[in-house]
ZASELO-457778 format. One record per residue (C-alpha): residue in one letter; x, y, z. Coordinates in steps of 0.1 Angstrom, whole numbers, plus 5000, padded with zeros to 4 digits. Example, Ala and Ser with C-alpha at 12.3 -4.5 7.8 and 13.67 -1.06 7.14 Angstrom:
BEGIN
A512349555078;S513749895071;
END
This chain:
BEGIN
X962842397209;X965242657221;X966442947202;X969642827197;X968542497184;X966442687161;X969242947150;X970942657137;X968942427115;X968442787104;X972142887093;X971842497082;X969242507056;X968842867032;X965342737025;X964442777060;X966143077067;X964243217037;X960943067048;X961343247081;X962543547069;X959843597046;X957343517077;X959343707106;X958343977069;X954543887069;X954643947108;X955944267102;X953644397077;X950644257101;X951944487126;X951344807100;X948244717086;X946244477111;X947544597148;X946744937146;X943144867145;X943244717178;X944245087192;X942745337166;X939945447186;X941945447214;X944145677198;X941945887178;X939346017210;X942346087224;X942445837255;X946145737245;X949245917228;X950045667198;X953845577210;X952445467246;X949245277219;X952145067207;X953845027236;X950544897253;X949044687215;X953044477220;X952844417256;X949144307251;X949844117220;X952743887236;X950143797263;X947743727238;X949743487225;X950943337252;X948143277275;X945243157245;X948742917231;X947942797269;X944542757267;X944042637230;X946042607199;X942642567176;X943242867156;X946642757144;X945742387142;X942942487119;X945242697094;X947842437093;X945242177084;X943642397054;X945642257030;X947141947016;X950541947004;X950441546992;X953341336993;X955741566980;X959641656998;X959941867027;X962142107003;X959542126981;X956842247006;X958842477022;X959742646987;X955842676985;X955542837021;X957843107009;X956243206979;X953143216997;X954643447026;X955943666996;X952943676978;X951443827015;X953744067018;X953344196986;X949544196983;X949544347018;X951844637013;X949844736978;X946944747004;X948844977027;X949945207002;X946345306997;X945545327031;X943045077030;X943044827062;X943444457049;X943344177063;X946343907067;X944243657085;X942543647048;X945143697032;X947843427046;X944443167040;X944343317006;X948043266999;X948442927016;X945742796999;X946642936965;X950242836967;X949142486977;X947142476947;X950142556924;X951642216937;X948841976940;X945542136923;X941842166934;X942841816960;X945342096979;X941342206998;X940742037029;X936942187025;X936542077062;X939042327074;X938242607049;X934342587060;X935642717094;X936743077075;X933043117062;X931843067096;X933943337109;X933243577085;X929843517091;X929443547128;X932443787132;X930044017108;X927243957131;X928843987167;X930944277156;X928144477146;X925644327170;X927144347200;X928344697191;X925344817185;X923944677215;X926544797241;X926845137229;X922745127227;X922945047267;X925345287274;X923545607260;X920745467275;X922445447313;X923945747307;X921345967292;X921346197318;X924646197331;X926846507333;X929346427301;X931946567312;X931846387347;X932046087325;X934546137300;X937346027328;X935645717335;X934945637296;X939145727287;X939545457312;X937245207299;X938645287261;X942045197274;X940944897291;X938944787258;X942244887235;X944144687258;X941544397252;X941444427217;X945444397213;X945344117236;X942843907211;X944844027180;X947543877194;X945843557204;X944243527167;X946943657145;X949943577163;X949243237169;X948843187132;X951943307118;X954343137145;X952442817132;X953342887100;X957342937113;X957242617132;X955542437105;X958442517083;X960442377111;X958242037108;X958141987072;X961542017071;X961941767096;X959541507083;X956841587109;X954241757092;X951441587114;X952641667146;X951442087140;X948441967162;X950841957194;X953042137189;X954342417218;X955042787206;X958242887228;X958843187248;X961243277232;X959743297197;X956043507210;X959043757223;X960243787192;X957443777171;X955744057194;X958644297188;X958144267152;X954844337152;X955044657172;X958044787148;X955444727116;X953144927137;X955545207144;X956345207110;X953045257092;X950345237121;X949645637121;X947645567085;X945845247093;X945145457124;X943445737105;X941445477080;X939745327105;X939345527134;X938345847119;X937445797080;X934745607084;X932745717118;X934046007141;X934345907172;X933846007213;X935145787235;X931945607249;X931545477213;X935545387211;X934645177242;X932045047227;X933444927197;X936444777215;X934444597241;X932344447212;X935144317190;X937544177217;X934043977231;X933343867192;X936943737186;X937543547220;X934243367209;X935643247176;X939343207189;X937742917219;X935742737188;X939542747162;X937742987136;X940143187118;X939043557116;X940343887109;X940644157137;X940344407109;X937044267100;X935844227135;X936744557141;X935544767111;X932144607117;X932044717150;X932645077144;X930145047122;X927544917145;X928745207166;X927945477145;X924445277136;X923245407172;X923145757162;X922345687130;X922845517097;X923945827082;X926945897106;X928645597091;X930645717062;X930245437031;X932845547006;X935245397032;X932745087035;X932745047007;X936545076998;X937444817029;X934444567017;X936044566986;X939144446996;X938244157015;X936244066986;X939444056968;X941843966989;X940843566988;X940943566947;X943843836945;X946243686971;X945043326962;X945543416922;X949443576934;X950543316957;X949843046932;X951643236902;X954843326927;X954642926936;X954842836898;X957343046894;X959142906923;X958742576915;X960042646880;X963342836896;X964442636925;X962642256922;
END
């Protein structure tokens, strides 16, 4: 589908242009509170201004996009088949999508203003899932599908920290006595490389689930639901999708940034390698199996089993605990909003 094709049956239908307003809205509120984690320890050991960060997380994040689209849609085949909407009219579904977009964006921002990363991985199953259950009940579950997101918190948990902990491990060990500051050029290199990485996987994990959501609009709309297992996410649209993101992240990265990166371990930039190395590896594992994760999580974790290496101690677990927290709320919170936005909705415009 070109853009222009897609700029009309937008100006054609309000419900449309709503639904993809409101997710062109969720995109940008993933860039403020999700992106930024894929270059806070770059930023924070000092490997990388944060302008040239965002410059670097948008270029990385359209590739991302464009080369895992290439290589596998799983991700966004398993979020479109989560739910069940029934029988019921395209108009109808669509009016469903948009109050669960809206119920995203506000959990999200309530997030942000508290400077506590969330997740919108979590939180766009959490919404879909509770505004699907406004229209059809408990039979709106495709338990199948929604297994997939226990897996990934599961082994995103494990790998993060794992693998974490075991590169930075190796790397104090092979480095032990190396002259630091002989190696502090090679390691600002690596933490770039590893930012660069990390933005890249956010893009093919996050992106790829929020354009499905667009084009599924598009679908529904159309009568062709089913086909969201082939379809093609154009140029055009990662282009567009990728800007939006980088704005949310110019917008509100800096304290996201801050949360992350320096509340909760203090980082050199041998463990900022470390941690970047270790989440881009963990989420390119569960992006080529189709499990739905959050970069935040992935990433968190892995600081985590950073500062474990020095010691347990070094990892600050007031902020932990605040981020543990919020996942733990985000699946009953956004679930609870989205389906009391979609009643509300439903009683308005059906």
């Amino acid at each position: 589908m070109d853009i222009l094709t897609f700029l009309n049956q937008m100006l054609a239908n309000p419900l449309l242009f709503v639904a993809v307003t409101l997710t062109l809205g969720v995109i940008l509120v993933n860039g403020w509170t999700d992106a930024p984690n894929a270059i806070a320890t770059c930023v924070v050991t000092r490997c990388m201004p944060p302008k040239a960060a965002i410059l670097m997380a948008a270029g990385f994040n359209f590739l991302g996009v464009f080369v895992m689209t290439k290589v596998s849609n799983e991700v966004a085949v398993t979020i479109t088949r989560m739910v069940n909407f029934g029988d019921h009219p395209g108009e109808t579904v669509i009016i469903v999508l948009c109050a669960a977009m809206l119920a995203i964006v506000i959990w999200a921002t309530l997030a942000w203003a508290f400077g506590i990363p969330t997740s919108e991985s979590h939180a766009l199953i959490a919404g879909l899932t509770g505004g699907a259950m406004a229209l059809t009940g408990l039979d709106a579950i495709v338990w199948s599908e929604w297994i997939k997101v226990i897996y990934g918190i599961v082994i995103s948990v494990v790998l993060g920290f794992g693998l974490a902990w075991l590169i930075c491990k190796l790397v104090t060990k092979i480095c032990f006595n190396a002259n630091r500051p002989k190696t502090e050029p090679f390691f600002k290199g690596a933490q770039i490389v590893g930012a660069a990485a990390m933005a890249f996987m956010h893009g093919a994990q996050d992106g790829q689930k929020f354009m499905g959501i667009m084009l599924l609009c598009v679908f529904t709309l159309q009568g062709t639901g089913a086909a969201a297992s082939t379809f093609v996410i154009p140029t055009w649209l990662m282009i567009v999708c990728s800007l939006v993101m980088a704005g949310g992240t110019a917008i509100g990265g800096k304290k996201i940034i801050k949360s992350v990166g320096m509340d909760m371990v203090k980082l050199e930039k041998y463990q900022g390698f470390s941690a970047d190395i270790a989440s881009a590896a963990s989420l390119v594992f569960c992006s080529v199996f189709g499990l739905p994760v959050s970069t935040t999580h992935v990433k968190t974790t892995s600081i985590m089993g950073v500062g474990a290496v020095k010691r347990i101690s070094a990892i600050n677990f007031g902020v932990v605990k605040e981020m543990v927290l919020t996942w733990v709320l985000t699946f009953p919170g956004c679930g609870l909003l989205a389906f009391l936005v979609t009643k509300l909705f439903l009683f308005i415009f059906n």
